[in-house]
C-alpha positions in Angstrom: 51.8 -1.6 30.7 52.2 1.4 28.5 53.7 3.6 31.7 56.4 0.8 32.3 57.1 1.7 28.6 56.9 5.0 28.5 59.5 4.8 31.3 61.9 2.4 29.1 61.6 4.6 25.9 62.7 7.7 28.2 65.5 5.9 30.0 67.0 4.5 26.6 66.7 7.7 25.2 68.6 9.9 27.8 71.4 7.3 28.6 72.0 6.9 24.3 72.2 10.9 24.2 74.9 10.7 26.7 76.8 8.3 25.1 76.5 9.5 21.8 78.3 13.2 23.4 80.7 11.4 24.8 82.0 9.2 22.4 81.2 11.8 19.4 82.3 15.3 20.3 85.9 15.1 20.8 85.9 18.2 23.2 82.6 17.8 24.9 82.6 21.6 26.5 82.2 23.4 29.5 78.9 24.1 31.6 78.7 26.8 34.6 75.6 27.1 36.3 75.8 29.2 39.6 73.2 29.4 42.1 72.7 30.8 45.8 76.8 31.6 46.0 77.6 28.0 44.4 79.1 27.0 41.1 78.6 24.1 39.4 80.6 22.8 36.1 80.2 19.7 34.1 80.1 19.3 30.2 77.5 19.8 27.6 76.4 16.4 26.8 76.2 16.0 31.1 73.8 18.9 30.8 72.1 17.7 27.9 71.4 14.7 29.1 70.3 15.4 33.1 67.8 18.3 31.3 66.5 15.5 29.5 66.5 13.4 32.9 64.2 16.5 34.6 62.0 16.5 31.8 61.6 12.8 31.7 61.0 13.0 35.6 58.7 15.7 35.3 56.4 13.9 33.2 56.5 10.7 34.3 55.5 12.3 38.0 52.5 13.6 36.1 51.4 11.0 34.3 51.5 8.9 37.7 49.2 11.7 39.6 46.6 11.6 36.3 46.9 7.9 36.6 44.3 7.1 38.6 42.1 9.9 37.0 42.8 8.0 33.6 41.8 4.8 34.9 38.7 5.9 36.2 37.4 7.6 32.9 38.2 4.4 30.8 36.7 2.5 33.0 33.4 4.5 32.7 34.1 4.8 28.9 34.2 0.6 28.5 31.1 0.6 31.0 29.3 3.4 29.0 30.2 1.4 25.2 28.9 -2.0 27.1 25.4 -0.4 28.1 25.7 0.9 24.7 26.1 -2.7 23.3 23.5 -4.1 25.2 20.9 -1.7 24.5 21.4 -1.9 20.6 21.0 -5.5 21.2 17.9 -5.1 23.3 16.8 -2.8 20.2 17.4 -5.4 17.6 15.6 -7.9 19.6 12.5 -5.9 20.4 13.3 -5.0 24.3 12.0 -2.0 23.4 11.4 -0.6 27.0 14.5 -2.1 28.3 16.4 -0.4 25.3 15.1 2.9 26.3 16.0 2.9 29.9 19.5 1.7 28.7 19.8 4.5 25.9 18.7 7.5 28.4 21.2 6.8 30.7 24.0 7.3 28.7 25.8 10.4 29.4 29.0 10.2 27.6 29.5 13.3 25.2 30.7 10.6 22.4 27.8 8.8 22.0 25.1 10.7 23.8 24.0 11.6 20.4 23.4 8.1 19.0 21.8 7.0 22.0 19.4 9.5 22.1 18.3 8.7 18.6 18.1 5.1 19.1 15.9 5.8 22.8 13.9 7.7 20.6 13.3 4.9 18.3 12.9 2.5 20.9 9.9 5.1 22.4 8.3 5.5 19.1 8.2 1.5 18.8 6.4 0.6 21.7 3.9 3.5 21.1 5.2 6.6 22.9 5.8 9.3 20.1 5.7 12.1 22.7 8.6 10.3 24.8 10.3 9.9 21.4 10.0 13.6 20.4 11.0 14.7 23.9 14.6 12.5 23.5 15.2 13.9 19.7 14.9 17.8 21.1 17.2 17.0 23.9 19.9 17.4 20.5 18.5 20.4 19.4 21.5 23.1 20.7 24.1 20.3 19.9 23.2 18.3 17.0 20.4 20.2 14.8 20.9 18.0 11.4 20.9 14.6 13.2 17.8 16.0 15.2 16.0 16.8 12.0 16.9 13.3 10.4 15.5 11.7 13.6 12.5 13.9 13.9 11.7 13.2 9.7 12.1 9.9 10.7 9.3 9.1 13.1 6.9 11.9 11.5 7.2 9.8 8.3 6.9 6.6 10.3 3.4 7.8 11.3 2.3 9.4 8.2 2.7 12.9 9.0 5.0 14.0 5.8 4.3 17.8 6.4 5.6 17.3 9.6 8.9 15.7 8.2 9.6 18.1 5.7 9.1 21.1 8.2 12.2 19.5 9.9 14.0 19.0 7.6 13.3 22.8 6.6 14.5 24.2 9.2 17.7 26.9 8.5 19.7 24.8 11.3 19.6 21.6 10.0 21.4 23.1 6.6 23.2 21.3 4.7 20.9 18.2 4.7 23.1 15.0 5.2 22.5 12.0 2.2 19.7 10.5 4.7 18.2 14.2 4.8 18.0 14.2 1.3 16.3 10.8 0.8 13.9 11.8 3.4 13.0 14.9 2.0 12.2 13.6 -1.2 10.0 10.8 0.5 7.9 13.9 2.0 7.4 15.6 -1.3 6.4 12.9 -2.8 3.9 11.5 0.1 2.3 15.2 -0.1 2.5 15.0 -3.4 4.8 17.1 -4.8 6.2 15.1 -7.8 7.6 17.4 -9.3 9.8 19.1 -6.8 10.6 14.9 -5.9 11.8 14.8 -8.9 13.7 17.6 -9.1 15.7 16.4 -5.8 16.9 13.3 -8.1 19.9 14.9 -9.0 21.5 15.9 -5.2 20.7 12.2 -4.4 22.4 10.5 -7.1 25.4 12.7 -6.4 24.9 12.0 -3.0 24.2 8.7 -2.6 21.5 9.0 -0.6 19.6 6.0 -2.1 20.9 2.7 -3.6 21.7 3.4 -7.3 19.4 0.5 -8.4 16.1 2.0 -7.0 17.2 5.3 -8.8 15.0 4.0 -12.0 12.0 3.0 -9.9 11.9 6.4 -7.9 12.6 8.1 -11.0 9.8 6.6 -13.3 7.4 6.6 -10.2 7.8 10.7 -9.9 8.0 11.4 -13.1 4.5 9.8 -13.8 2.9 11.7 -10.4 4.4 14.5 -11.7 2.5 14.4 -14.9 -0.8 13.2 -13.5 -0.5 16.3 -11.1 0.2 19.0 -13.2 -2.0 21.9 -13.1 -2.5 22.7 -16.4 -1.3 22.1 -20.0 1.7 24.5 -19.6 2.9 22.9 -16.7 2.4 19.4 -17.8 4.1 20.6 -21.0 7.1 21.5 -19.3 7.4 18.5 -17.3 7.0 16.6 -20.3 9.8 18.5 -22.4 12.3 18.2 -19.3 12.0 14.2 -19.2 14.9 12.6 -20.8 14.2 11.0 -24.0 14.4 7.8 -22.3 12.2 8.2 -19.8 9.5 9.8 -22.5 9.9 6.1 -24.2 8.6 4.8 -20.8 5.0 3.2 -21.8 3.8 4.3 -17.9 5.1 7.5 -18.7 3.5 7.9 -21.8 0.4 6.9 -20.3 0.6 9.4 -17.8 1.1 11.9 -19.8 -1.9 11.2 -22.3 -4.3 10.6 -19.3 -3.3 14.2 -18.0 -3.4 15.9 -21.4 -7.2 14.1 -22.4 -8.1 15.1 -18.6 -6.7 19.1 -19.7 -8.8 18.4 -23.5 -5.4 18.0 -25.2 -6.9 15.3 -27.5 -4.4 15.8 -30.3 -1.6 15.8 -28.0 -2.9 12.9 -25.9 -3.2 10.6 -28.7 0.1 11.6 -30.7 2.0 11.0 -27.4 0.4 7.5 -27.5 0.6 7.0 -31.5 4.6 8.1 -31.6 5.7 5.6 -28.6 3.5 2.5 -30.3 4.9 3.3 -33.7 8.4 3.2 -32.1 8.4 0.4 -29.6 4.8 -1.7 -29.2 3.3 -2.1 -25.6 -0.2 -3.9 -25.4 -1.3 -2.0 -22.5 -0.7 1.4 -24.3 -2.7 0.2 -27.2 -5.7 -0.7 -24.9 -5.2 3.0 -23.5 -5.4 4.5 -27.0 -9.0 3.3 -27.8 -10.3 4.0 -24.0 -9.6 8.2 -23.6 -12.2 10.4 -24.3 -10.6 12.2 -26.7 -12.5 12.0 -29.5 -10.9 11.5 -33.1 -12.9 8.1 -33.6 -11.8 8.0 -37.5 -8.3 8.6 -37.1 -8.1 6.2 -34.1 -10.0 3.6 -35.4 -7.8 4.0 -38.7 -4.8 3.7 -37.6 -6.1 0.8 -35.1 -6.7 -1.3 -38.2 -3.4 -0.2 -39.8 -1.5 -1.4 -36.3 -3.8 -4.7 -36.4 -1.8 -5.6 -39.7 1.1 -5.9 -37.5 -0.3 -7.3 -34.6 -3.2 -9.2 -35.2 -3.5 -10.7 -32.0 -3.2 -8.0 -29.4 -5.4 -7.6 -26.8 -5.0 -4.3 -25.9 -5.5 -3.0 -29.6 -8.5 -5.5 -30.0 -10.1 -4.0 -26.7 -9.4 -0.3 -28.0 -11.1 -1.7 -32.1 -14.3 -2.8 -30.0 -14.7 0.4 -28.0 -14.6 2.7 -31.4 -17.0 -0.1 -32.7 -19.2 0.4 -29.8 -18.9 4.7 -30.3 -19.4 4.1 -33.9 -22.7 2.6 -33.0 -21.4 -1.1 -34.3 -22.6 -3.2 -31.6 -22.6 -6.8 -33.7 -18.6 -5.5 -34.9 -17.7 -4.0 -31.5 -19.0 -8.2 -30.1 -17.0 -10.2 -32.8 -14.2 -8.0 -32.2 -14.3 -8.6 -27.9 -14.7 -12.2 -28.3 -11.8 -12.1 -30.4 -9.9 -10.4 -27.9 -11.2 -13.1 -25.1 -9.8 -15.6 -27.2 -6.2 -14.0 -27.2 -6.5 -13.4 -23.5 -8.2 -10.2 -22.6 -10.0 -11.6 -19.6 -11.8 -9.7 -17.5 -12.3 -6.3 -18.9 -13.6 -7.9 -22.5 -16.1 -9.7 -20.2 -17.2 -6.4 -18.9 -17.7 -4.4 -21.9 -19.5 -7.5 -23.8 -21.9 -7.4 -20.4 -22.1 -3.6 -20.8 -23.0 -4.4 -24.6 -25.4 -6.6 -24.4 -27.4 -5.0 -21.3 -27.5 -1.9 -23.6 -29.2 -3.6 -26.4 -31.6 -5.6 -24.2 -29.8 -8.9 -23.8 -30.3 -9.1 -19.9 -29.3 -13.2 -20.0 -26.3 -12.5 -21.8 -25.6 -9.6 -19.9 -25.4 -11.3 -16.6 -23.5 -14.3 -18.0 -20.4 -12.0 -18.9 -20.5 -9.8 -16.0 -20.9 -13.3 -14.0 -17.5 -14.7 -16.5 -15.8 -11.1 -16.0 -15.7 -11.9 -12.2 -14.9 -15.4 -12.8 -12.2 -14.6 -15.2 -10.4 -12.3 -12.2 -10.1 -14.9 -9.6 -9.0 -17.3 -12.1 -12.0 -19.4 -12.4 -13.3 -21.1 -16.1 -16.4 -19.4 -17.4 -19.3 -20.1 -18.4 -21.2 -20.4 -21.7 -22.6 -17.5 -23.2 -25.4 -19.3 -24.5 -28.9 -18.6 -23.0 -30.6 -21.9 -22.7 -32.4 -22.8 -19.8 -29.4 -25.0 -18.5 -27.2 -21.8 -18.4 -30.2 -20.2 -17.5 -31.0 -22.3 -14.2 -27.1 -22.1 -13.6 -27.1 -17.8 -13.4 -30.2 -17.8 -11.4 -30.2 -16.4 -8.7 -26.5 -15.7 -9.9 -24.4 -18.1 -7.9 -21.1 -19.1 -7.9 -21.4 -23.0 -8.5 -18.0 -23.7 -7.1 -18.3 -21.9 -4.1 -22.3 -21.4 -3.8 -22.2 -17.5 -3.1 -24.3 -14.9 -4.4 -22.2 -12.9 -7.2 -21.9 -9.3 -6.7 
């Protein structure tokens, strides 16, 4: 159809030339052409217009020799996007071996690429990764960043995140596409590099290598492995300073960074880190953390505890943290009256605990076992049982069973 058109278009055009020369130029001219002993005359527009006849001749004679040629290679290009088609389809459906023998057949230079990628995939699914490898370096001469991608791909697909980062490493692979990027960051932080992770968020927000909505998560998430990582109080010092101040307001942050500076004996910084972010916006679980580091400072902690409980009287966290400096103070009966004040705001299981490690410290074995016994019940949701030590709680603890279920509590 678009020969027979071709042929139109040409036709209209060379007879509307002629015209036009005719009807326009008042004295149309004078054309001598002499070949082998012979003269020939006619007038410009004539000339014009059988030059443009030749031409139009000339190419369509071409275009009918290459027609056949033409035919032939869209025919294969329609039969190579259709095997194509199908194999992503087997992909998506879990053919995985059909997919594969699809994909590898696929010679076009347009998407030999792709389908070499997706045979690789299809390999690695149905538990071939040395197939799958052998597919991605077929693209090694021609296609060295989409082999890296591919090859990050499957390393990180079966935990091997030194692997994935040595590809995507490589000088030929430069400059790393968006997926690169978000790959590359994955691999730092699987090795545990947060800190270089983090550093990468910058090229992938400008990029756009991950959705803007995970940007937080990924963010807070390296940020704290960066802190609990660092090597010592310098570098956890510097990551600290670098944080945005919104990010330092972060109460898993914050506790991050106090864990890491009590771990490094940073008491005062630990606990100031902790003090500043719960005078400026309260979180319960912070105030549990402040009275369970070993940082020492039991006055001034347990001080300002009781200035805080003003505010919050009913706190867990802050209760939990009052009966631990009891308990270092050497105040069992306070450190008690203060957890079972706690239980009754909703501490749960870790109150339990520390009331069973209480008692078992001071000798009160029956008591003991009934709160570790209620700490285990409290985590699985069940009710608890009565801390009283008569014989009917008694018969009920012995030999420690679960009188819902009627197995032995661990």
């Amino acid at each position: 159809m678009s020969f027979i058109r071709s042929l139109l278009i040409w036709t209209v055009v060379v007879l509307a030339v002629a015209l036009a020369a005719q009807v326009l130029l008042p004295d149309p001219g004078l054309v001598l052409m002499r070949y082998g002993g012979s003269d020939y005359t006619t007038t410009i527009p004539r000339a014009i217009a059988v030059g443009l006849a030749i031409f139009a001749a000339a190419w369509l004679l071409v275009r009918l020799i290459a027609a056949p040629g033409v035919a032939l290679r869209r025919r294969r290009e329609r039969a190579e996007r259709a095997r194509l088609g199908a194999a992503l389809e087997d992909m998506h459906i879990g053919r995985w071996d059909r997919a594969e023998r699809s994909l590898a057949t696929i010679d076009d230079p347009d998407t030999l690429a792709i389908a070499r990628i997706h045979a690789a995939r299809a390999a690695a699914a149905r538990g071939e990764p040395v197939v799958a490898q052998q597919h991605v370096d077929a693209l090694a001469s021609t296609h060295p960043t989409l082999r890296a991608v591919a090859l990050a791909e499957l390393a990180l697909a079966h935990g091997r995140a030194n692997d994935a980062l040595v590809a995507l490493d490589a000088p030929s692979a430069q400059p790393l596409p968006p997926r690169g990027l978000a790959l590359r960051a994955q691999s730092l932080a699987e090795l545990g590099r947060y800190d270089e992770a983090y550093g990468m968020l910058g090229a992938l927000r400008k990029a756009d290598a991950v959705p803007a909505a995970d940007l937080p998560r990924l963010e807070s998430r390296w940020a704290r492995g960066a802190l609990l990582s660092a090597a010592d109080g310098n570098a956890l010092a510097a990551h600290w300073d670098a944080m945005p101040a919104a990010l330092r307001r972060d109460p898993t942050i914050v506790a991050a960074y106090a864990e890491r500076a009590a771990a490094l004996n940073w008491d005062d910084a630990a606990a100031r880190a902790i003090e500043q972010s719960l005078d400026a916006n309260w979180d319960d679980s912070l105030a549990g953390l402040y009275g369970r580091l070993s940082i020492g400072r039991l006055d001034e902690r347990a001080s300002r505890i009781e200035r805080w409980l003003a505010d919050h009287p009913g706190s867990p966290g802050l209760l939990l943290s009052r009966a631990r400096l009891q308990y270092a103070h050497g105040d069992w009966l306070g450190a008690e009256g203060t957890l079972h004040d706690a239980i009754e705001h909703g501490a749960g299981a870790e109150a339990w605990e520390l009331l069973g490690h209480g008692y078992s410290a001071n000798g009160d074995e029956s008591r003991a076992r009934i709160a570790y016994a209620n700490a285990l019940r409290t985590s699985r949701g069940d009710g608890v049982l009565d801390l009283t030590p008569d014989s009917r709680v008694s018969r009920r603890l012995d030999p420690l069973r679960d009188p819902r279920a009627g197995t032995r509590l661990q």
